[in-house]
TORMAR-202936 format. One record per atom (N, C-alpha, C): x, y, z; residue in one letter; residue number from 0. Coordinates in nm, 4 decimals, decimal comma. Example, Ala and Ser with C-alpha at 12.3 -4.5 7.8 and 13.67 -1.06 7.14 Angstrom:
R	X	Y	Z	r	k
R	1,3190	-0,5690	0,7800	a	0
R	1,2300	-0,4500	0,7800	a	0
R	1,3200	-0,3300	0,7800	a	0
R	1,2850	-0,2250	0,7080	s	1
R	1,3670	-0,1060	0,7140	s	1
R	1,2900	0,0030	0,7870	s	1
END
This chain:
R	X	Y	Z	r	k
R	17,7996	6,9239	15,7736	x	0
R	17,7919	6,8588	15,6444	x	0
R	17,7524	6,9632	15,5412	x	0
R	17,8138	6,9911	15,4236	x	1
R	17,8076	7,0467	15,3202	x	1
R	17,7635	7,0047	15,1661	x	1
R	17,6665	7,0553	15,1242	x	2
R	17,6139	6,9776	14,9519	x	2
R	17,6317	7,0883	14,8883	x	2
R	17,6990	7,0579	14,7644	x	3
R	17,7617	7,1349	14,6630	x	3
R	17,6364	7,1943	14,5948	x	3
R	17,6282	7,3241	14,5489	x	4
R	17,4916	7,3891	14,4949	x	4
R	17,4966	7,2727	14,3347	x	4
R	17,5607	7,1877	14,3143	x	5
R	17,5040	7,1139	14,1683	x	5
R	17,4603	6,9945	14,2165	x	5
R	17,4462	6,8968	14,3475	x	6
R	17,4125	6,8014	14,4189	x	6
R	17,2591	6,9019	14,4189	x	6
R	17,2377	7,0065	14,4881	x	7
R	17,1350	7,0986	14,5468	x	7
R	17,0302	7,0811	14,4655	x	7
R	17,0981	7,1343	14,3128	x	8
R	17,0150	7,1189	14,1710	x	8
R	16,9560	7,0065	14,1497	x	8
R	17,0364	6,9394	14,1496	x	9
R	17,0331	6,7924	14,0795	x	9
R	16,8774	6,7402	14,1763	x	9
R	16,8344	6,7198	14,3110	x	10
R	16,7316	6,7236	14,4102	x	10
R	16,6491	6,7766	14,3865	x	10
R	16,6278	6,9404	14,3184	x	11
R	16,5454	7,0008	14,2910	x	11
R	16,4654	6,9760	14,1882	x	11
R	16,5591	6,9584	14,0599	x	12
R	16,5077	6,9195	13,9721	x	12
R	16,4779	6,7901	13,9190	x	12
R	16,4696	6,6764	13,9999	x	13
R	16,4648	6,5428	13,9853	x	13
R	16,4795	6,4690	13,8409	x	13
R	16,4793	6,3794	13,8114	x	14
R	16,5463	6,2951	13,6975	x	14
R	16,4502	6,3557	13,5603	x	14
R	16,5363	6,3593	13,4527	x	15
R	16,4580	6,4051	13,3767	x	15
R	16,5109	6,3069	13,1923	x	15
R	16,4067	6,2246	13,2234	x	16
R	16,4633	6,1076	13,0936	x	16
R	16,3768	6,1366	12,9361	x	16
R	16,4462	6,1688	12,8695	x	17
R	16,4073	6,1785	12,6888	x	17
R	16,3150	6,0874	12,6291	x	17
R	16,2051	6,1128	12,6229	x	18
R	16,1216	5,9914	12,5422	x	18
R	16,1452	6,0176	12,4240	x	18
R	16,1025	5,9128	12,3191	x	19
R	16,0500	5,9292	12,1587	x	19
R	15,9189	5,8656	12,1729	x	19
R	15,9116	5,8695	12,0045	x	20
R	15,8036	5,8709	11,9721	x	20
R	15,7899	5,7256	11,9927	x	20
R	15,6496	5,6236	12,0694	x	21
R	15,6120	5,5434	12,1165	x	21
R	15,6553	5,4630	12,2305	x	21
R	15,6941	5,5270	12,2873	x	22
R	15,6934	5,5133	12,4561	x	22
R	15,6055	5,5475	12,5552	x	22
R	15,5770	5,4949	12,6592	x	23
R	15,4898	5,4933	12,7300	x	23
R	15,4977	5,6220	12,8171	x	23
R	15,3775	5,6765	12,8079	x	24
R	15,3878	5,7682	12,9115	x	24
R	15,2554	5,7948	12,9602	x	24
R	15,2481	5,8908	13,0772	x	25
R	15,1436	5,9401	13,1197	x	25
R	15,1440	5,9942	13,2763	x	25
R	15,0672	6,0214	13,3639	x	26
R	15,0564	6,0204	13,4804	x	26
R	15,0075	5,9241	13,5405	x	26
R	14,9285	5,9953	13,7014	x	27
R	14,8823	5,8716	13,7754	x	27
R	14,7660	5,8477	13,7356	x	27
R	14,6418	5,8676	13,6276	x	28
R	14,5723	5,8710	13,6382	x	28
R	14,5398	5,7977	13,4463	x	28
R	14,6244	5,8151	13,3636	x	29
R	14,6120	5,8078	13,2879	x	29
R	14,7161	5,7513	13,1794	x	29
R	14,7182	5,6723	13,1121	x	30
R	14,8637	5,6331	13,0073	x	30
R	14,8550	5,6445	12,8885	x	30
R	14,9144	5,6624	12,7911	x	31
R	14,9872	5,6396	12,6637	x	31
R	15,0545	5,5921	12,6434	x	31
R	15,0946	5,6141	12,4914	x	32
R	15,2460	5,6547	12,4235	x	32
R	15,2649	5,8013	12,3634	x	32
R	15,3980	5,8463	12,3577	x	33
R	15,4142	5,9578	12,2833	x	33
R	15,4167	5,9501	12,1486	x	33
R	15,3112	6,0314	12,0769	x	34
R	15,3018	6,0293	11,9261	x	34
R	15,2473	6,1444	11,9067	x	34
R	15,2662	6,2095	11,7372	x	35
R	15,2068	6,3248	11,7335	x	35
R	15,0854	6,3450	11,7533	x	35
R	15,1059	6,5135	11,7597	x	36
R	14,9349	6,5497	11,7893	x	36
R	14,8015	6,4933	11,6457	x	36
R	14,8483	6,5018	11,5281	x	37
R	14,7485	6,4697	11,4130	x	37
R	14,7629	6,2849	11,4373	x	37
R	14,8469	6,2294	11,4504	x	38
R	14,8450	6,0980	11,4613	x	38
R	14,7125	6,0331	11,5571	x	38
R	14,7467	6,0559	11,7005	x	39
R	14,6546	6,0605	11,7989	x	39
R	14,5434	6,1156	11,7133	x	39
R	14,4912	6,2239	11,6949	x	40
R	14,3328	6,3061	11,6649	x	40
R	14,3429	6,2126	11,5467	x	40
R	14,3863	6,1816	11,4468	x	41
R	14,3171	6,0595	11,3955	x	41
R	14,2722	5,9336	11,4289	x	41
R	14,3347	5,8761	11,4994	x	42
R	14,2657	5,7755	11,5931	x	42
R	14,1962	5,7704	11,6790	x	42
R	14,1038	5,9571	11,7212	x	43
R	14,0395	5,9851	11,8005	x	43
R	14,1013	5,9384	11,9666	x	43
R	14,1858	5,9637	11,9420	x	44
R	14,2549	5,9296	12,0911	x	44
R	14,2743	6,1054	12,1532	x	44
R	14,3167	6,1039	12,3129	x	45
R	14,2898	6,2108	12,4137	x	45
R	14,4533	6,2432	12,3927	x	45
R	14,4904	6,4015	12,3736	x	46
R	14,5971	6,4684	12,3648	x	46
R	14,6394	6,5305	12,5184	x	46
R	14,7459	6,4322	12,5593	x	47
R	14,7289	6,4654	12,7084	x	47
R	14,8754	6,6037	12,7455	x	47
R	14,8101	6,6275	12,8507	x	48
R	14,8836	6,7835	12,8613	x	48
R	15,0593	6,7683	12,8418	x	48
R	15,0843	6,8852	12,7915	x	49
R	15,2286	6,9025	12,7474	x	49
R	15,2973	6,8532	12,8692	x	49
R	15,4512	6,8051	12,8619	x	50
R	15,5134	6,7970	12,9179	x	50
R	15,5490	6,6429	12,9852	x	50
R	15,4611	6,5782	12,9442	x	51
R	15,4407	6,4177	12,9333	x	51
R	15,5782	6,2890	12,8942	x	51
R	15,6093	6,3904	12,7452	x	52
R	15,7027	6,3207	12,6530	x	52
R	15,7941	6,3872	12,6421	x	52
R	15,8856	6,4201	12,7909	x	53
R	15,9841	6,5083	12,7791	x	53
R	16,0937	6,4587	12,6639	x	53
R	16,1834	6,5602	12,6105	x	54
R	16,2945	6,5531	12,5471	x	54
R	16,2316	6,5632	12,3652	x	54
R	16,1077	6,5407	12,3441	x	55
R	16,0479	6,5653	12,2556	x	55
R	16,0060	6,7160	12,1970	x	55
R	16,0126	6,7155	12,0545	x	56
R	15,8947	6,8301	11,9507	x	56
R	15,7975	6,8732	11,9998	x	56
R	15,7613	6,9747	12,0168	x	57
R	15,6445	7,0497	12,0762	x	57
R	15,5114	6,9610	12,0093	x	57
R	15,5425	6,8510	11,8664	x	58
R	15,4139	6,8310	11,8012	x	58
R	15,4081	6,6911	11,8415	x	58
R	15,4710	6,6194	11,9527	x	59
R	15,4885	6,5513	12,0099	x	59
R	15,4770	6,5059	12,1533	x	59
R	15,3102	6,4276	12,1728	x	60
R	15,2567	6,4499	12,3271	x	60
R	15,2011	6,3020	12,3490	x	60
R	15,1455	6,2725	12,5007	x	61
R	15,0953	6,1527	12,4922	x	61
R	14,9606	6,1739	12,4475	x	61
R	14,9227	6,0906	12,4234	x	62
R	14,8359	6,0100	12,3276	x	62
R	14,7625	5,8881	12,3960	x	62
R	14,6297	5,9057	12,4338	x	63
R	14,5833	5,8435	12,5752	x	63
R	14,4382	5,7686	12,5040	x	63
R	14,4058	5,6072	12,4907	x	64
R	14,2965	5,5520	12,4217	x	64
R	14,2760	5,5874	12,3226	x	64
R	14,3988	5,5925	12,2486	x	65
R	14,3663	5,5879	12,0653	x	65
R	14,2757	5,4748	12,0145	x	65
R	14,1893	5,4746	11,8964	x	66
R	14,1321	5,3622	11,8472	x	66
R	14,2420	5,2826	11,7967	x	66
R	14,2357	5,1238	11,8035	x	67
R	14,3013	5,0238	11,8044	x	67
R	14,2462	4,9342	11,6798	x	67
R	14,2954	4,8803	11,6171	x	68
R	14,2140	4,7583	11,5183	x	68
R	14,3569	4,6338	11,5107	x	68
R	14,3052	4,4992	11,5032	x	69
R	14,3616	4,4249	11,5056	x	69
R	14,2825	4,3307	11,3641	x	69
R	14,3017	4,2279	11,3359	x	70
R	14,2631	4,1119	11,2422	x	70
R	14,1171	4,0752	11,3367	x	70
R	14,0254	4,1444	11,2658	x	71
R	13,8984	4,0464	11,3490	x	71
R	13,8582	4,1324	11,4418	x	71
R	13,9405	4,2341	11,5431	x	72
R	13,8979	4,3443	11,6099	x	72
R	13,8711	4,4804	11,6185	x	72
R	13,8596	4,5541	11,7120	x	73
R	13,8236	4,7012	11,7396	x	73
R	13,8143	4,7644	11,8682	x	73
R	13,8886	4,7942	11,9207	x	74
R	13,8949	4,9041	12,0523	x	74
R	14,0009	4,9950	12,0531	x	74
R	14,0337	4,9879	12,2098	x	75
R	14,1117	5,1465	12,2548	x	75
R	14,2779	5,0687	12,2627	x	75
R	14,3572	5,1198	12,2168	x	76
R	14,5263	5,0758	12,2453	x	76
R	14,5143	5,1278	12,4532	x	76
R	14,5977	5,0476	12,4518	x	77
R	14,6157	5,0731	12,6032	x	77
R	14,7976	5,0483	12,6109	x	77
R	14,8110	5,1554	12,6693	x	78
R	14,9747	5,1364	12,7028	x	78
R	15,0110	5,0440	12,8204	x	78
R	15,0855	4,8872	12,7964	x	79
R	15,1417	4,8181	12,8326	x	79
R	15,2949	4,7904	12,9141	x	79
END
């Protein structure tokens, strides 16, 4: 049995899907959305390591327990 060296690739480098800006992302340990870096640090939210929000601007990362406000409230956004 024979696999073509672009099947080979394709295995190696496993799926690789384009976020924008407010999509969910993160690892196993942690979630967001992707939004810029000044966006996040204004909402005092955690700038999580590059490479998160692939297909994105370098000024464009997840964004992990930003402050949240609603009508009447106050906490952390949590990605859903």
């Amino acid at each position: 049995m024979r696999f073509s060296p672009i099947f080979l690739l394709a295995l190696a480098t496993g799926p690789t899907t384009a976020l924008r800006v407010g999509d969910i992302c993160g690892n196993d340990y942690d979630t967001g959305n992707c939004q810029s870096i000044s966006w996040c640090h204004s909402r005092n939210g955690v700038v999580g390591q590059s490479g998160l929000c692939p297909g994105t601007g370098t000024d464009i990362r997840c964004c992990i327990n930003p402050d949240c406000a609603a009508p009447y409230q106050r906490g952390y956004c949590k990605a859903t």
